[in-house]
N, CA, C and O of each residue as an XYZ file, in Angstrom:
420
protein
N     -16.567     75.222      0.444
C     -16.414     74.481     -0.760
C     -14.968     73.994     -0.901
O     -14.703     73.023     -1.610
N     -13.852     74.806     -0.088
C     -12.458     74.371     -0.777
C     -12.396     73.395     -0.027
O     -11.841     72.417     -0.529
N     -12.946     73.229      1.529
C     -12.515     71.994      2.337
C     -13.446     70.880      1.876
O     -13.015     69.737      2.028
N     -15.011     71.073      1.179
C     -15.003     69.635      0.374
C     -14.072     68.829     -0.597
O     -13.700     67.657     -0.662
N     -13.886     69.826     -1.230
C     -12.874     69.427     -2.021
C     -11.457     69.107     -1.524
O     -10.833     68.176     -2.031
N     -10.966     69.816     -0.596
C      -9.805     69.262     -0.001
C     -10.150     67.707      0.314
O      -9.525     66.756     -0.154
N     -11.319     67.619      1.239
C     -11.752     66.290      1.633
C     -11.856     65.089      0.898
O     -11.548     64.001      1.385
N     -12.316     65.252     -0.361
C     -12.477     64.612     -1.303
C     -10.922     64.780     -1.571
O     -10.356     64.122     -0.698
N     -10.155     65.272     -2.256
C      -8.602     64.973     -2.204
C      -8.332     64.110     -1.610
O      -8.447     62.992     -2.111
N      -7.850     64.274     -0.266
C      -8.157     63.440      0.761
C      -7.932     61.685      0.574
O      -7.101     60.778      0.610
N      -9.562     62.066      0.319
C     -10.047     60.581      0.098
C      -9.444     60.073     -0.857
O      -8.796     59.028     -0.805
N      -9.577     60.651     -1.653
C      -8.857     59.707     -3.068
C      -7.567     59.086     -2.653
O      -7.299     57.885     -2.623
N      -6.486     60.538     -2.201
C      -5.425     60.405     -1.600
C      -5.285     58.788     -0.761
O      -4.455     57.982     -1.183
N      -6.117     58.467      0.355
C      -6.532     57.593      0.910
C      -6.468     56.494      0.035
O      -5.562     55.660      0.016
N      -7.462     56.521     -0.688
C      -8.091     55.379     -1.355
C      -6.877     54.824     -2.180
O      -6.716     53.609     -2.058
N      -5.954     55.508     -3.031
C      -4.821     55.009     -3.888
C      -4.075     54.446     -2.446
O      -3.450     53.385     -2.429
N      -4.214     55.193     -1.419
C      -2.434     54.613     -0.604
C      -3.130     52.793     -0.358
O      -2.628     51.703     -0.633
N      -4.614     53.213      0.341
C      -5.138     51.565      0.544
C      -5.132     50.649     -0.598
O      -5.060     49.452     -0.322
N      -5.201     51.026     -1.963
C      -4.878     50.208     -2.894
C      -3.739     49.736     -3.239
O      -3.499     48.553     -3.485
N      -2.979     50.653     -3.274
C      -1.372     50.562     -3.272
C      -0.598     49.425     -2.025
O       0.501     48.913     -2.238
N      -1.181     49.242     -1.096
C      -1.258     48.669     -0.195
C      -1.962     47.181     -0.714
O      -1.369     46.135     -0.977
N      -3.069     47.393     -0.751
C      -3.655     46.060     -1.113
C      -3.170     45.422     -2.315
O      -3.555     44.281     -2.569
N      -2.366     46.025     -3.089
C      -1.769     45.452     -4.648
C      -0.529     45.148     -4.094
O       0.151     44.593     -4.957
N       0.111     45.270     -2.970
C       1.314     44.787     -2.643
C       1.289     43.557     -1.757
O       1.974     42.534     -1.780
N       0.274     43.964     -0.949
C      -0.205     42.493      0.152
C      -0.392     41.412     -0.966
O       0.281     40.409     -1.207
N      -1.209     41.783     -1.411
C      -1.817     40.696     -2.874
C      -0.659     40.317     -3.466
O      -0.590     39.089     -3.415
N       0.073     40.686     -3.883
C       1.303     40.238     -4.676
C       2.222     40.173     -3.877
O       3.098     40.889     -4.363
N       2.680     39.643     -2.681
C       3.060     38.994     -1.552
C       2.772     37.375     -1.378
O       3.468     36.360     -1.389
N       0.970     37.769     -1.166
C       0.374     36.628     -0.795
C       0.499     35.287     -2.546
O       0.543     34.087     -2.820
N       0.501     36.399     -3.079
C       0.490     35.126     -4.563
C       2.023     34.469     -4.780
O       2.188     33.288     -5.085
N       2.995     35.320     -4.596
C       4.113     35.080     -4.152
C       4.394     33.602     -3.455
O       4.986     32.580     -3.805
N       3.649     34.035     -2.273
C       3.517     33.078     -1.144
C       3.100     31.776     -1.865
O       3.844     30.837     -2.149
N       1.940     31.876     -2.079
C       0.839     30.489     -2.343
C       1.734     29.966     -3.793
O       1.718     28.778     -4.113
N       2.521     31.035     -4.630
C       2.953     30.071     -5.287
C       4.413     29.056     -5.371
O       4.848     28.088     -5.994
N       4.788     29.969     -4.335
C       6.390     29.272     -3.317
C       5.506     27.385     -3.157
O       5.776     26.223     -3.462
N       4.309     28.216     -2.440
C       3.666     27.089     -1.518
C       3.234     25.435     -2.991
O       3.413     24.220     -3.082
N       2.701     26.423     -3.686
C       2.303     25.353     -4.351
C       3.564     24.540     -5.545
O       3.162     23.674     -6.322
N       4.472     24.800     -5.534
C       5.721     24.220     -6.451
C       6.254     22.945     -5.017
O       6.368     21.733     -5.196
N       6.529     23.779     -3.506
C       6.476     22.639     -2.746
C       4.747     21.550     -2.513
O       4.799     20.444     -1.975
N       4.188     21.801     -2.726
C       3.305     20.890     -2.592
C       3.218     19.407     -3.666
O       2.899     18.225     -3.537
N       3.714     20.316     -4.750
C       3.433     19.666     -6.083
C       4.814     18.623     -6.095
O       4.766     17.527     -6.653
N       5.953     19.094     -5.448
C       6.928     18.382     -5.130
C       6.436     17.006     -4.341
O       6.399     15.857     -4.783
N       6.003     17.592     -2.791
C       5.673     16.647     -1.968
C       4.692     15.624     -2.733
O       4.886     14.461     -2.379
N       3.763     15.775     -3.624
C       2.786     15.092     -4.059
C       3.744     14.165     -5.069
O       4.088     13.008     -4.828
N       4.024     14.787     -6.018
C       5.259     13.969     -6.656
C       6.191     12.653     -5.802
O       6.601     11.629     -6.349
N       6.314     12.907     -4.798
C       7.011     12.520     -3.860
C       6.704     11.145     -3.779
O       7.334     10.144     -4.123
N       5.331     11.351     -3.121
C       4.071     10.274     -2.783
C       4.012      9.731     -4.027
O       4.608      8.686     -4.289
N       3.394     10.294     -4.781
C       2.799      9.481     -5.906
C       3.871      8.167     -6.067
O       3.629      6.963     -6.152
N       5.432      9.069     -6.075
C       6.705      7.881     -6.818
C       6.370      6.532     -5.888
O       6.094      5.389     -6.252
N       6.510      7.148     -4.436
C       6.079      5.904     -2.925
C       5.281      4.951     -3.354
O       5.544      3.749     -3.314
N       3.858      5.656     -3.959
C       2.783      4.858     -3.410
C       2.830      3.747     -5.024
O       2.270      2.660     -4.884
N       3.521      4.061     -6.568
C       3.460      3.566     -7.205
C       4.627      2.231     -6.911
O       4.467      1.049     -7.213
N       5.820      2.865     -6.227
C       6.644      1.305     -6.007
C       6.504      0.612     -5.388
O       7.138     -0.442     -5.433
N       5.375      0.945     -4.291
C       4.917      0.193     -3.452
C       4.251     -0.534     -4.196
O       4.654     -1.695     -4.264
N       2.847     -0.122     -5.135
C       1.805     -0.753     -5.887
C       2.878     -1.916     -6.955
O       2.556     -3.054     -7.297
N       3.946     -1.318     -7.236
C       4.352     -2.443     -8.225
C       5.124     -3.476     -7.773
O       5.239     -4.529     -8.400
N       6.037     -3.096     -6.003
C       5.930     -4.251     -5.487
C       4.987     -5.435     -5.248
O       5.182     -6.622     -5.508
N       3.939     -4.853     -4.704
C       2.932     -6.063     -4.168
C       2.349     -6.213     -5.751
O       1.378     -6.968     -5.698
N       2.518     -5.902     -6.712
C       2.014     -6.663     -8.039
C       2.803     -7.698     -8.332
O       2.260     -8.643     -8.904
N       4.546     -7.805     -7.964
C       5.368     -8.390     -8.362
C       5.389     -9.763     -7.365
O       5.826    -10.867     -7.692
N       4.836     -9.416     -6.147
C       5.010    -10.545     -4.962
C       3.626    -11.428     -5.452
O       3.602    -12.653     -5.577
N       2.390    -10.423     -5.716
C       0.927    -11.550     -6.051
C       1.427    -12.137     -7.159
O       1.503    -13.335     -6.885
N       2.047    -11.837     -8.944
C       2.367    -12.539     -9.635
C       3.325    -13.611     -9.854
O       3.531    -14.337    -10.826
N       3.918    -13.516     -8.572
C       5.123    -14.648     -7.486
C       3.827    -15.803     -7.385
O       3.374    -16.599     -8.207
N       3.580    -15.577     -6.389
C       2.562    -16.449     -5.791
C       1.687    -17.374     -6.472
O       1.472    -18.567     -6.262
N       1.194    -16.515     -7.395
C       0.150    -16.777     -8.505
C       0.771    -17.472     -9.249
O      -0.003    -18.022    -10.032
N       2.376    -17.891     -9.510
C       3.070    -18.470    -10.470
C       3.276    -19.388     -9.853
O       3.254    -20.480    -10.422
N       3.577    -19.300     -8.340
C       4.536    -20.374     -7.960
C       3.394    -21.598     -7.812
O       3.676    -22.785     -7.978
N       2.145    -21.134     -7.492
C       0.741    -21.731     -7.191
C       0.392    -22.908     -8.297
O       0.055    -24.091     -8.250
N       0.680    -21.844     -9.402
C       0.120    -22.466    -10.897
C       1.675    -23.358    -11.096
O       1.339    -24.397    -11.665
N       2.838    -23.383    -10.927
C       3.831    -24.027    -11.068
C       3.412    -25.509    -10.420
O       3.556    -26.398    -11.259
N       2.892    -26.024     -9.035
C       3.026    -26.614     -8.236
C       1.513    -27.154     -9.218
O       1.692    -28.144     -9.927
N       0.476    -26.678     -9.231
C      -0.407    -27.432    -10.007
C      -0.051    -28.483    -11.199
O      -0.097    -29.706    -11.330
N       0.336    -27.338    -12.020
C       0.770    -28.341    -13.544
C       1.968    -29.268    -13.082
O       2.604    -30.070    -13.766
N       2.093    -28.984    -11.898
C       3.681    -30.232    -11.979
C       2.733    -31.454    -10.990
O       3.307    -32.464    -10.584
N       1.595    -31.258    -10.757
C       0.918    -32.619    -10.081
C       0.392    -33.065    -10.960
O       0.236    -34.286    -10.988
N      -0.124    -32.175    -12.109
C      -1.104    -32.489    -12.893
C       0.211    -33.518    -14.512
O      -0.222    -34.438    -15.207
N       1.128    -33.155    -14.585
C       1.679    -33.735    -15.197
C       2.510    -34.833    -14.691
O       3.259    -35.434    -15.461
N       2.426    -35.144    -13.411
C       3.491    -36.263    -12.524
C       2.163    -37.209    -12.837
O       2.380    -38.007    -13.749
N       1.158    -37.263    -12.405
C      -0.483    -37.934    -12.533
C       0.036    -38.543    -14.028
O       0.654    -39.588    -14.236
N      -0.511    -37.349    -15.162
C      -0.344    -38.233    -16.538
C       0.865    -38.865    -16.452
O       0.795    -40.093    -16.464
N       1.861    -38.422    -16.375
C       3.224    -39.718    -16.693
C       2.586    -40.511    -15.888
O       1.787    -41.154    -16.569
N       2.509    -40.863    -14.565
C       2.219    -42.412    -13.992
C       1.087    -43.032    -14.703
O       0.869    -44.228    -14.515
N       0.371    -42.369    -15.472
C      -0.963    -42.882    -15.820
C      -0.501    -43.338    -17.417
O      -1.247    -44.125    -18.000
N       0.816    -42.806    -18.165
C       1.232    -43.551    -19.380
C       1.646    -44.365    -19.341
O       1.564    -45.278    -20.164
N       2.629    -44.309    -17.738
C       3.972    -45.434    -17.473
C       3.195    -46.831    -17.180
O       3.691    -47.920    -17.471
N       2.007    -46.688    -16.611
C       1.297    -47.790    -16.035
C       0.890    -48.772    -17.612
O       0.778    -49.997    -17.656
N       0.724    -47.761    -18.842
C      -0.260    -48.625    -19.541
C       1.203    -49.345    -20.400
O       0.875    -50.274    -21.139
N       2.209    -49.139    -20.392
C       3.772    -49.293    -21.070
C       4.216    -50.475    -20.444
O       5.197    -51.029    -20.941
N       3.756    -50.903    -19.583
C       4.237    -52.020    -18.895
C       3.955    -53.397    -19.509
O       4.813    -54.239    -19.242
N       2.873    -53.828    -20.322
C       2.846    -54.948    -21.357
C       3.504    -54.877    -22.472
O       4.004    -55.859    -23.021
N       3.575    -53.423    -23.005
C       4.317    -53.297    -24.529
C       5.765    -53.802    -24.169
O       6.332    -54.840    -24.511
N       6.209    -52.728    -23.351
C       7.458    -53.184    -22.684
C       8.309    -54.509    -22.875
O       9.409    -54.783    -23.353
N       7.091    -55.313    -22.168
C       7.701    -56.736    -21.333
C       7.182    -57.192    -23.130
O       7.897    -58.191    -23.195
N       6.699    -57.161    -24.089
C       6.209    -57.590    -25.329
C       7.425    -57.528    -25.627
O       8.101    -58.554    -25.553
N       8.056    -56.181    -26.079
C       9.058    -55.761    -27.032
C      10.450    -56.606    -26.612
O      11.305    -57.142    -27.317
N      10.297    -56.485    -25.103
C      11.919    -57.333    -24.660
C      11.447    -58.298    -24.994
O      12.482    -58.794    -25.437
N      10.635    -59.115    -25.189
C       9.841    -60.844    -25.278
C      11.054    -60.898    -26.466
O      12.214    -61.297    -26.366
N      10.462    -60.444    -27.411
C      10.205    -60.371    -28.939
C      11.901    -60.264    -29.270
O      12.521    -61.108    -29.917
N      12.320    -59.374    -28.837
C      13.790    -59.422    -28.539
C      14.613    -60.606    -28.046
O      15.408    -61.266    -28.714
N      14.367    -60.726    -27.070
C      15.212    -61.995    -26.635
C      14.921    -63.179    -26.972
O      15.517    -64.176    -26.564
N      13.892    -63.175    -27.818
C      13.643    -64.516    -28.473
C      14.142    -64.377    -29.861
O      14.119    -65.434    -30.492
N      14.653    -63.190    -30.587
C      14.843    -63.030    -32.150
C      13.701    -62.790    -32.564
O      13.862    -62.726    -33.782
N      12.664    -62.618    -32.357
C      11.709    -62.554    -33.139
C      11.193    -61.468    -34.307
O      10.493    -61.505    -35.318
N      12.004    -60.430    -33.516
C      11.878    -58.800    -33.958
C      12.696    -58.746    -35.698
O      12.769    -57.682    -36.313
């Protein structure tokens, strides 16, 4: 009976050192993973800054384009109307100098 009980001692004995053990590995490893995860969260940070100045470059080059595009339109589209006013000005014109150089005005 005393060596069950020694045995059982023992064990227990055992069982705390393997826990004692496993509560230190464990709080090592969390240690670890959380070293790990402050650099990760860095590196991701990192990227994110990259991949957003990148994104707001090429927003800044398409709204280039897109301007310079729409610039070159309205400036055909308004060279068109002036020739198309200047054309109809050409009788008033030659009227008004008439009218003028005769006194008439």
């Amino acid at each position: 009976m005393h060596e069950i009980l020694k045995s059982i001692s023992e064990a227990e004995a055992k069982a705390a050192e393997i826990k004692a053990q496993a509560l230190e590995k464990a709080s090592l490893i969390a240690g670890a993973a959380e070293e790990r995860s402050v650099e990760i969260a860095g590196l991701c940070e990192a990227e994110c800054k990259a991949y957003r100045e990148k994104a707001v470059r090429e927003a800044e080059l398409e709204a280039q384009k897109r301007y310079e595009n729409e610039i070159t339109v309205k400036r055909a589209e308004a060279s068109r109307y002036a020739e198309e006013k200047l054309k109809n000005t050409d009788g008033t014109v030659n009227e008004i100098v008439r009218r003028v150089t005769r006194g008439g005005c």
